[in-house]
N, C-alpha and C positions, 0 to 999 in steps of 0.2 A: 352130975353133968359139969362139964368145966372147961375140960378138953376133944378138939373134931378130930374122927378116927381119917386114915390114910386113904389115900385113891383105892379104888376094888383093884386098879391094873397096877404094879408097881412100875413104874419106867425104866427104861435102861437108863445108864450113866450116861452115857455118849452116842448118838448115833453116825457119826462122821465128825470127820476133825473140826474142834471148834464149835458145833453144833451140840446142846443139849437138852432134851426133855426136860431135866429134870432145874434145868434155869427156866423154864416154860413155865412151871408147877408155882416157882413163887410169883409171876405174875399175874395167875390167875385165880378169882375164888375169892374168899376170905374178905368180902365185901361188907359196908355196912349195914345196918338197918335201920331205917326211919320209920317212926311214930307221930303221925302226921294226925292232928288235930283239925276238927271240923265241926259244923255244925249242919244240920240235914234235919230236915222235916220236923225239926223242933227239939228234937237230939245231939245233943254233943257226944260226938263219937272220933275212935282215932282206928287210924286205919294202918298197919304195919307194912312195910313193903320195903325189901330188897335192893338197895341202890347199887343194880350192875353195870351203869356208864364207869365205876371202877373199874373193870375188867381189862386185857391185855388191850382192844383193841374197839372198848367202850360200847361191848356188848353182853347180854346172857350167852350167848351162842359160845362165846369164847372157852366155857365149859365145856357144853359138848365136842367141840371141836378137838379140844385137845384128849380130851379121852379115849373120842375115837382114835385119835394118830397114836395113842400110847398103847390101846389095846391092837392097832393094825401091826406096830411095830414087834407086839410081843409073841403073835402070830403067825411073823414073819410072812407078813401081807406087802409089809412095806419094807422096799430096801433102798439101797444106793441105786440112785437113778430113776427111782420111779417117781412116775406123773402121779397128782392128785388131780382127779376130774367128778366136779360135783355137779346138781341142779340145785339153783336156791333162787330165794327170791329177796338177797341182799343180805342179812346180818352173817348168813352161815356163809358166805361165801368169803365173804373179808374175812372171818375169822380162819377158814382154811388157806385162804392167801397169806397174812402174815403166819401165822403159825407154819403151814407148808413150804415159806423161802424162808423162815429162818432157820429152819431145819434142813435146809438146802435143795427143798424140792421144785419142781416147775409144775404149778397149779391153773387148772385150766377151769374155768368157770361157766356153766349156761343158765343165763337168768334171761327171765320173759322181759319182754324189749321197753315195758310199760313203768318199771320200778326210777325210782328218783335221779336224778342224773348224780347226785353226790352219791349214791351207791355205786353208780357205772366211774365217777372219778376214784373215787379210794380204789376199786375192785384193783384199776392200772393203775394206781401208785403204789397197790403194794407189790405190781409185777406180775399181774395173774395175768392169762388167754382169756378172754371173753369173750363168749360165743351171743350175741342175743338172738331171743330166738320170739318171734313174731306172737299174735292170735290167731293168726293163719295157718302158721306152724306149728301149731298146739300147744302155745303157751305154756304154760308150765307141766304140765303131763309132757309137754313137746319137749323143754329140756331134760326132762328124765330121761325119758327113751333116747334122745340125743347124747346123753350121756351116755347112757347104756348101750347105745351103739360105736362110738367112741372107744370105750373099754375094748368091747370086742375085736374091734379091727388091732388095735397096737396090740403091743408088751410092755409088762412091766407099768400097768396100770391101775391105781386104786380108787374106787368108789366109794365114799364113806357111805354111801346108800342112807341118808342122816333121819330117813320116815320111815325105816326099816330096821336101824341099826341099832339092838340093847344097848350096847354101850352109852345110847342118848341118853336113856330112860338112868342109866346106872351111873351115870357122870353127877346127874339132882338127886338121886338117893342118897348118892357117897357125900356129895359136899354142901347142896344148898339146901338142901333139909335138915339135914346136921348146926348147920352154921342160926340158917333160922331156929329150930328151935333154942340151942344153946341162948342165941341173944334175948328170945323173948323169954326166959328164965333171968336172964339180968335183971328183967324187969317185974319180976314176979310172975309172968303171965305161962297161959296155957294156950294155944290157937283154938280155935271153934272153930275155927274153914281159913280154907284158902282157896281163890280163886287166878286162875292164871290164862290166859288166851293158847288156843290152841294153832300153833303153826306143824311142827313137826309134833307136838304132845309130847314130849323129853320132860318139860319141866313139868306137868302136870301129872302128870305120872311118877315121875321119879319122886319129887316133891312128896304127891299123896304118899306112896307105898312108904318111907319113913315116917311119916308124920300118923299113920294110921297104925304102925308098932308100934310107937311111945304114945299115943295118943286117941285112944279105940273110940271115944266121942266126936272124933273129931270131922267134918265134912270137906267135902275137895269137890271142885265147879271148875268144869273148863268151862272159855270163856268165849263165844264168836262175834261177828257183826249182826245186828241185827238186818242188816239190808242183805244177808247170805248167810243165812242158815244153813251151812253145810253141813254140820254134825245132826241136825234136825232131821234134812231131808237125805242125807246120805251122797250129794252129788252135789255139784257145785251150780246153784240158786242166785240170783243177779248178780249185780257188782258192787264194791266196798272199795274204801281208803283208808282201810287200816291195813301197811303193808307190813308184811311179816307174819300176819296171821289167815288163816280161813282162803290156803292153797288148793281148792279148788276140788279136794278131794278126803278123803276120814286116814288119816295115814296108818298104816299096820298096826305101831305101837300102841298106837290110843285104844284103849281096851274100855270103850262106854260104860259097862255093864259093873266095869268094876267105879265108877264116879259118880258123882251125887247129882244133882240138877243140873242143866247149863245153864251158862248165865249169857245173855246178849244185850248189846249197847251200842245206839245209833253210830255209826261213823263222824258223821257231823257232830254228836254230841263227845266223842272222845276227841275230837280234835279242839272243843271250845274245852276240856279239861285240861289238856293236856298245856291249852294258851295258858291258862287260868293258874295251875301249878310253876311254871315261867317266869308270868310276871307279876303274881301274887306273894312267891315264896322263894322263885333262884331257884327254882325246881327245873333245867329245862330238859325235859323229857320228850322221846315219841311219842306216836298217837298213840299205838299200843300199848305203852302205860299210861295214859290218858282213861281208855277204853280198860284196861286192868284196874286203876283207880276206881271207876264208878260203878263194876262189876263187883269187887269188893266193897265199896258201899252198899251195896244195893242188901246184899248179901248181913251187912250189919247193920243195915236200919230194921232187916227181920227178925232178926237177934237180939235186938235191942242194944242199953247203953253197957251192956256187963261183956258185949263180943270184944273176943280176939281174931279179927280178919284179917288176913296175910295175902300177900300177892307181891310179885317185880314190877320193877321198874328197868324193863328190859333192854332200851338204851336209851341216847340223848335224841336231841332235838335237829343236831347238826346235820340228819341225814334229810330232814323234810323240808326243808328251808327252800326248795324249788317247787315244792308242794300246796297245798290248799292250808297248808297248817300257818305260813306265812301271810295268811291273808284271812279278812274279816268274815267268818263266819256265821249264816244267820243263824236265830235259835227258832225251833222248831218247836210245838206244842208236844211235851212229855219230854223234852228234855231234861233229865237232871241238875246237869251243872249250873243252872239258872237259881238252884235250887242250896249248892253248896259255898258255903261260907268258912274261906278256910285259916285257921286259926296262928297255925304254927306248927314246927316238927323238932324234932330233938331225934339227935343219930346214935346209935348205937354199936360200937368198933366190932368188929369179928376178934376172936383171940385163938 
């Protein structure tokens, strides 16, 4: 191992004057890896994770996103002049907004009306339509069909359909599984699990299925809120503050039957990790890796002190700051993070 093999999709050179793919490609991916040091129920343990606030647009999504647009384009799904019209619930959205106008497209966006207002700021800064779409309206099932109805009416319309579309699953096989394993070889190591939160399931999946060809010992855990066990019960089960994950429904790609246990962790309790990683370490992350964090711990306190547990750090902090995340959190009985003491971390380059 040494060197990460190429995109599955090759991109075109150009796709309109001045616009290209393939200057897209160096801004995305090839992020680092941090080996973050802690201590937990008496155990010194380090926990490996992914730092994608590198990415184009300082998300994981940034991956998918552009995969999908390189395999639309290779399909000739997408040409000059066509609309991007997605349903998200914020990170995949920005990510098809910059990526979609700087490829020259006009990206229309429906997100449920509830997500952070710095997601609704970026979505129009970076020039997207935003549609919000109510509880009333059917939340987010509501912007899908809304999207999907959208398509129908125009021309010349593309739906990255992002809970649907292989290209998500095949975007983390091709590059953050590659790249992970690679790094954790710098360090001598082999993973024993990864765990990753399930929003669209791209990464957990994608992720697994390389990490399970090089790696036939190895476990994979998607991750949800404990307050909405939707992969549990099959359908969308109270309410949660972890956004970005646990969309209200099992998405197509996630294939249960092929993944190991779920892992789940309080909302409240991924938000005081997510504090904790902040203002402990200059870590400032989402909740969602907050909540990635302590699902991967959990994970390697059962392991013991000889695991290799992996998971992202799927964006920054910038997006919750209008959120519950900026403000004092109680701690609740069986919380973790009461529990973690965190050491240090040392990062790892991608090559």
């Amino acid at each position: 191992m040494g060197k990460l093999p190429a995109m599955t999709v090759p991109p075109p050179t150009e796709v309109a004057p001045g616009r290209s793919l393939g200057s897209l490609h160096s801004l995305v991916g090839k992020t680092p890896l941090l080996a973050i040091c802690c201590k937990y129920n008496g155990k010194e343990l380090t926990i490996y994770a992914k730092h994608e606030i590198m990415n184009f647009t300082g998300s994981i999504k940034d991956r998918m996103a552009l995969a999908i647009l390189a395999d639309g384009y290779s399909r000739g799904l997408i040409k000059a002049g066509t609309v991007i019209a997605e349903a998200t619930s914020g990170n995949t959205g920005i990510s098809f907004a910059a990526l979609g106008r700087a490829l020259g497209h006009t990206v229309r966006i429906y997100m449920p009306d509830w997500m952070s207002q710095e997601r609704v700021t970026l979505l129009r800064s970076y020039g997207a339509e935003l549609v919000p779409v109510s509880l009333e309206e059917g939340g987010f099932l509501g912007s899908i069909a809304r999207a999907r109805e959208y398509a129908s009416q125009e021309k010349n319309v593309f739906l990255p359909e992002q809970f649907e579309n292989d290209a998500n699953v095949k975007a983390h096989e091709s590059t953050t599984g590659p790249e992970l394993l690679l790094q954790l070889s710098f360090l001598g190591k082999t993973p024993t699990a990864f765990v990753a939160g399930v929003g669209t399931g791209g990464t957990v999946m994608g992720v697994g299925n390389y990490l399970r060809r090089n790696v036939s010992s190895v476990t994979i855990h998607p991750l949800e809120p404990a307050n909405s066990p939707t992969l549990r019960t099959g359908h969308k089960v109270g309410k949660h503050r972890i956004q970005g994950i646990s969309d209200e429904f099992i998405p197509a790609i996630v294939k249960l039957d092929e993944l190991d246990e779920i892992v789940d962790v309080a909302d409240g309790d991924a938000i005081l990790m997510a504090q904790k990683l902040s203002t402990e370490l200059g870590l400032a992350v989402g909740i969602s890796s907050g909540a990635n964090f302590l699902g991967a711990l959990q994970r390697a306190d059962l392991q013991g002190e000889a695991s290799v547990v992996a998971t992202v750090f799927s964006d920054s902090n910038k997006k919750y700051l209008s959120t519950d995340y900026a403000f004092e959190e109680p701690v609740l009985e069986g919380y973790q993070t009461p529990n973690v003491e965190l050491i240090g971390f040392r990062s790892v380059p991608a090559c």
